[in-house]
Structures are given as structure tokens and as C-alpha cells.
N, C-alpha and C positions, 0 to 999 in steps of 0.2 A: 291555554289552549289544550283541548283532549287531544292525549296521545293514545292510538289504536295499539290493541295489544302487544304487534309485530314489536312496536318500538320497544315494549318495555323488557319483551323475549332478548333484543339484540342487548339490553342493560344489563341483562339477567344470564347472558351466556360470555360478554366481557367481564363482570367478575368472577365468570367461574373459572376462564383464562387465566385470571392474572392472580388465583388462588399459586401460592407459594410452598414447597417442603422444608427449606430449609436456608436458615444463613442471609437470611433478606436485611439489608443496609442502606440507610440514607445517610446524607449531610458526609461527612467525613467520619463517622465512625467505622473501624473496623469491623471484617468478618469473617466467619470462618467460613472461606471458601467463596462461590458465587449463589446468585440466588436461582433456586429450581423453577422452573414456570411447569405450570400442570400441562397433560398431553392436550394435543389437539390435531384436528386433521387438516388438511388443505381449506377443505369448506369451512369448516369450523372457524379457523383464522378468518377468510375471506370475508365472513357478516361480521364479526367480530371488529374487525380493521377497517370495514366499512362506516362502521359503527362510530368510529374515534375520528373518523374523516382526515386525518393528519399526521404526519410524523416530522421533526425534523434530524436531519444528519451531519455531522461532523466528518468530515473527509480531507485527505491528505491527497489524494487522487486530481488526475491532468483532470481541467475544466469539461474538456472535448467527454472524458469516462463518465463523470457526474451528470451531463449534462443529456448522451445518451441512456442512462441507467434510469436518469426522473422520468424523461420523456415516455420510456418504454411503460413504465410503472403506472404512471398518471394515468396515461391513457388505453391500459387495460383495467386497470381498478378503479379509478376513478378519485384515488385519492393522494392529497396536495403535499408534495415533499420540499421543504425548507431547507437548503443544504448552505453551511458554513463554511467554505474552502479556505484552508492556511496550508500554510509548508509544518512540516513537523515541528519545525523547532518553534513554533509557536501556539500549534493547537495543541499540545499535551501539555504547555502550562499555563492555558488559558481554563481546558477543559480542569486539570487539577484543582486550578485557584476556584472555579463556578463551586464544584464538588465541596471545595471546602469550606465554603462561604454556602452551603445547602442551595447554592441558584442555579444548580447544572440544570441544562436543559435539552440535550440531545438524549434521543432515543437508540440512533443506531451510530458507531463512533468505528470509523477507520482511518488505519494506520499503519506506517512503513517498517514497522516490524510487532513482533511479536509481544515486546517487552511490556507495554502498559499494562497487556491482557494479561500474564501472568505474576506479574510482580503485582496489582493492584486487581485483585480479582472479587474483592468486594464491591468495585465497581461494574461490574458484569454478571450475564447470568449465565448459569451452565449450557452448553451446548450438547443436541442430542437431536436425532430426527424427532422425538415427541415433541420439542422444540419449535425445530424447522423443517420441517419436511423434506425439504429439497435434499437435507447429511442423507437420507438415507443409499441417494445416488451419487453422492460426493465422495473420495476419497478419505483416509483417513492421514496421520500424520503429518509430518513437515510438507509434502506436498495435497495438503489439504485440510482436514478441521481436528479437531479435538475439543476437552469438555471449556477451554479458554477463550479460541479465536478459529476464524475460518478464513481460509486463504481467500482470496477476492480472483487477483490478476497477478503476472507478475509481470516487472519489467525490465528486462537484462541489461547488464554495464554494457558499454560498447566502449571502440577506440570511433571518435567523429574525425574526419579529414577534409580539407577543403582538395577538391576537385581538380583545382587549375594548380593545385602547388604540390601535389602530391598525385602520382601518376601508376605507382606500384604501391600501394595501401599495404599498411602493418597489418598482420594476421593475427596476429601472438601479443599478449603482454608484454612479452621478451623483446618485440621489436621495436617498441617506441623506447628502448635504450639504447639504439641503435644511434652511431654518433652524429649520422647525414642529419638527423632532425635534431640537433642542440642547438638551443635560441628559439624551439619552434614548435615546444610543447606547451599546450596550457592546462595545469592541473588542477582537477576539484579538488580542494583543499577538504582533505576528510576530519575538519574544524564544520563543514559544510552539511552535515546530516551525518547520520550515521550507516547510511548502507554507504556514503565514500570510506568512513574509516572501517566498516566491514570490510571494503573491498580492498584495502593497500593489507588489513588482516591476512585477507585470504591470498594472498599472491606473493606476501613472506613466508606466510607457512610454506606455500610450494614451490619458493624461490631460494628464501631466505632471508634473511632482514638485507642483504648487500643488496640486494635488487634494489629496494626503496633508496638507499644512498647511489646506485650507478643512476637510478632516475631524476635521482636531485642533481646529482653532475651536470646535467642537462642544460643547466641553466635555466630553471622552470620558470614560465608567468605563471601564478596562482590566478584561480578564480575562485570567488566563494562559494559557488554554485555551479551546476551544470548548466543552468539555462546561460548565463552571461559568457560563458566557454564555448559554448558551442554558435552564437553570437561570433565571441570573437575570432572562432575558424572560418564561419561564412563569409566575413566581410574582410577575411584575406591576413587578419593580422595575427596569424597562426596557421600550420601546418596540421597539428593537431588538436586534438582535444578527449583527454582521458583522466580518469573514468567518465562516461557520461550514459546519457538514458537513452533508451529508444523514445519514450513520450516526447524528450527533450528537441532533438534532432531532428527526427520525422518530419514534423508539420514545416521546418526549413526547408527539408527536402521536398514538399508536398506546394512550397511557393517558389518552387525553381530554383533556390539558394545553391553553391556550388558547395554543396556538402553533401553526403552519403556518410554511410558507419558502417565498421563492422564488429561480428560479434563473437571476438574471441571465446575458445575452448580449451585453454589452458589455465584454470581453468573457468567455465560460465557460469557467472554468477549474475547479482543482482538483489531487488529492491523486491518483495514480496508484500502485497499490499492486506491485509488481513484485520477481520472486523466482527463484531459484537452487539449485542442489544444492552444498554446499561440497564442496569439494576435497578434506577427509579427513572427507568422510563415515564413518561407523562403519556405516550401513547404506543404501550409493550403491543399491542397484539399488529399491530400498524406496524409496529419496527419487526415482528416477526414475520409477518407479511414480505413487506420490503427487502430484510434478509435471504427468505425462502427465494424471490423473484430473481435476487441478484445472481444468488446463485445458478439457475436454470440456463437451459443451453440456449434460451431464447434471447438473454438478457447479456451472454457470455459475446453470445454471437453480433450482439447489436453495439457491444461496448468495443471489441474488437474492430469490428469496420469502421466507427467513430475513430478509433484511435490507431487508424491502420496501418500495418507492419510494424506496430510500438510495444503490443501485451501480447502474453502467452495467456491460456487457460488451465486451471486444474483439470476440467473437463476435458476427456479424450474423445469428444463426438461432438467437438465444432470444428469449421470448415475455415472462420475467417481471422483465426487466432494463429499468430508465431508458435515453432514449434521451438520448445526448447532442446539442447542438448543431451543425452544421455544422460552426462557428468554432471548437468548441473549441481552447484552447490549452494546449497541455501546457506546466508549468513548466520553465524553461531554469536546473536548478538552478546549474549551473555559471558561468550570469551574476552567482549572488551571492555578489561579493569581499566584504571588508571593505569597501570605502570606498563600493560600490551598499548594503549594509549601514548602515554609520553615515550614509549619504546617507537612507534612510528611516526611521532610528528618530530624525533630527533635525528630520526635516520634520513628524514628526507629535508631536515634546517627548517624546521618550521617551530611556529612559537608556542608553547602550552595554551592553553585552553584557558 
């Protein structure tokens, strides 16, 4: 069938997109550094990404986030998003294994911290508003992008408490060692992902390792997740439940469950979701598209209400987003070796990994 000039303009302006500077890598071979994508403007992208009609995503993110972020997207652009959901611990060694078998096939890839995007940065491309357009009104650093990963949402630790069993709610870290609740905490096991073992990190540094052990006194139930903990506060057979999520919690609260949370300041931390276009993207200008959107206060705004009273925004000009604390502190994933590791799962009687 003839194709009318227009189409063959839109073939002729996605390769000029996904022309590269530097350090471009498939399959599993290493590279220096990430790969550059050439500039482009808003418009530019938008024929371009219309062009590819497709992207698919790899996400670590609550169903409810995903689920508003395609819809918003779809249905201003017009084009079809594929999205993969797993827990961490399962999509960074699924995505690996793809990578290294050359069958990766997501475009855009997020994830609950920072680590894949810089430790593996042959798998990604550099970041830059010539990029995405959206960095240009995004923040920079830990609470925002750089040339590795770009913050998404974040989602703070809380202390969850059932309602009918708990009538003066712990405020502090410090109070769920409090002795009234021994028998009656249920702990994420930070064997559980890694923003739990970020979080017993961040609260010996400001406590001291004796905290993690006056916590274990307690006489902990573990849980291996925050979802089954917070679970087990609703339905009465717990007091507590610490660390946990706002995603997590929320939508209990949001089906009348006798739980609520709160979100300590001693200090606030949490799960920072942050993401990437990979490097052999199958549909780069589509995934930079979809990037740019996510970011926007439109898309910020719509994934917040979807997941409401659960995520904060990088953006400081949404209305329906958690505000974070002052003090927040971002997790310093990198602080945790092996031996900061087996230093907290022995303070609190737990088993090595």
C-alpha cells in the first residue's frame, strides 16, 4: 500500500530521535556510562511516539499508580502502554536475566531505589531535559533527577495500628518499644525488600543499634511484607504494624478496615520510586514520551488522587499529593553492605539472608 509522504517524514524524524553520542549497549555487554539520545522538543517527541504507537513498562509501583498514570497517557496521546507489575524482588532479576539473554523488552523500567540505575547504567540512557522535557521543571538531586534515574513518587514508612486495639497511637519509632505493645508488634522483615532494611538502617543510626534489639524484645511476629502486616493489624490479630507503606495501608483504610497509620518524624523516611528509559529501548521516543507525561503535574496529580493519602510528589505545585516532612530522609541504599546487613538482622534475631 502507498504510504503518503507524512508517514515516511514521521520514519525519518524517529530516527533522527534515537540517533545516539555516546556508549550505546545491548545484550549484556558492558558500557561506558549510559547512552545519549539526541535533543528533541515536546512536539518533536509527540509525532515521533505517535509514530512507534507503543511502549511497554516495567514497574515496582501500587496497581491503583500504574493503573492511573496508563490511563491518563492513553488517553491524551493515544498511545498503548504494556505494563509488567512485580515486587522488587522479583523484577530486577527478571529484567537482568531478559538483558542478559539480549530478550529485554521494556522501554521504560521502575524501581524502589536508585541502585539498578546506577550500578548498571549501561542499561539506561542519560538523563537531561534535551531528553525529557518535563527535567527542565523538575528538581534536581536526591529529591529529584539526575543523569541516572528520576524520582517518580515517594512513599513514606509508617507505624499501621488497628483502631479498636490501640486508642492513643505511637508517634515516634521510639514508641512502638514501648512495653504496653509486647506480643503486639508485627515487623517487616527487612529480608522483605530493601527500603525495610533501609529503614531499621536509618533508625540505628539515629537510635543506635540497641533500638533494633529493645524492638526484638518485643517479642516480634514477622511478616515478610508490608502488605500481609498490615493485613494482619486489620483483622485484629496485631496492635501494630511497623515499618509499613502508605500504598500499603490506605486502601484498608479506604474499605473501612479498623486501621489508620501514622507517619513518624524521627526520622521520615521511606520508599522512593525512581525510573528510566532503557538503553535498547524497542520504542525510546514512546518511552520518552511517557517519561516526560509521568513526570507533569497533570499525571502527578492524577496518580495521587488514584492512590490517595499514600504518595508524595517531587513537584511542589500539586494540590492532591502527601506533603512530606522537612527532615525527610532519603535511603542511602548503598550504605547497605553485607556486614551493616547481618549487623541488623542480628540485632533484631533474625536469620541471615
Amino acid at each position: 500500500m502507498f504510504k503518503p509522504k507524512r508517514s515516511r517524514a514521521l520514519v525519518a524524524l524517529g530516527a533522527v530521535l534515537l540517533t545516539v553520542a555516546s556508549g550505546c549497549s545491548g545484550g549484556s555487554t558492558p558500557a561506558e556510562g549510559s547512552t545519549t539520545l539526541a535533543p528533541a522538543t515536546r512536539d518533536e517527541l509527540i509525532t515521533a511516539a505517535k509514530a512507534e504507537g507503543e511502549l511497554t513498562w516495567y514497574s515496582t509501583e501500587a496497581v491503583a499508580i500504574n493503573d492511573a498514570a496508563i490511563a491518563g497517557f492513553q488517553a491524551k496521546y493515544g498511545i498503548k502502554v504494556t505494563v509488567l507489575r512485580l515486587a522488587s524482588t522479583d523484577l530486577l532479576p527478571r529484567y537482568a536475566a531478559e538483558r542478559q539473554a539480549g530478550q529485554a523488552t521494556a522501554d521504560v523500567f521502575t524501581y524502589g531505589s536508585p541502585e539498578p540505575f546506577v550500578q548498571n547504567k549501561e542499561w539506561f540512557v542519560k538523563l537531561g531535559p534535551d531528553a525529557v522535557p518535563a527535567l527542565s521543571e523538575f528538581p534536581t538531586g536526591p529529591g529529584g533527577w539526575d543523569e541516572t534515574n528520576v524520582l517518580l513518587n515517594v512513599t513514606p514508612n509508617v507505624i499501621a495500628y488497628n483502631t479498636n486495639l490501640v486508642k492513643d497511637p505511637p508517634k515516634s519509632w521510639q514508641d512502638i518499644i514501648d512495653p504496653k505493645y509486647k506480643d503486639n508488634v508485627v515487623l517487616t522483615s527487612p529480608n522483605g525488600g530493601r527500603t525495610y532494611m533501609g529503614w531499621a538502617n536509618v533508625v540505628s543510626q539515629k537510635y543506635g543499634i540497641d533500638f533494633l534489639k529493645s524492638l526484638a524484645a518485643q517479642n516480634l511476629k514477622i511478616a515478610p511484607t508490608g502488605g500481609p502486616g498490615a493485613q494482619q493489624v486489620a483483622a485484629g490479630g496485631a496492635a501494630i504494624s511497623a515499618p509499613n507503606a502508605t500504598t500499603l495501608v490506605q486502601p484498608l483504610v479506604n474499605q473501612g478496615a479498623p486501621i489508620k497509620f501514622v507517619i513518624p518524624n524521627d526520622p521520615s523516611t521511606g520508599s522512593d520510586l525512581r525510573a528510566n528509559i532503557t538503553s535498547n529501548a524497542k520504542h525510546p521516543n514512546a518511552a520518552r514520551l511517557f517519561l516526560d507525561y509521568r513526570l507533569s503535574q497533570e499525571s502527578q496529580e492524577a496518580v495521587c488522587k488514584a492512590a490517595l493519602n499514600a504518595v508524595a510528589s517531587p513537584r511542589s505545585d500539586t494540590q492532591s499529593c502527601i506533603k512530606l516532612s522537612p527532615d525527610f530522609k532519603f535511603i542511602d541504599y548503598f550504605a547497605l553492605t553485607n556486614d551493616v546487613e547481618s549487623q541488623i538482622l542480628d540485632a533484631l534475631g533474625l536469620p541471615a539472608k
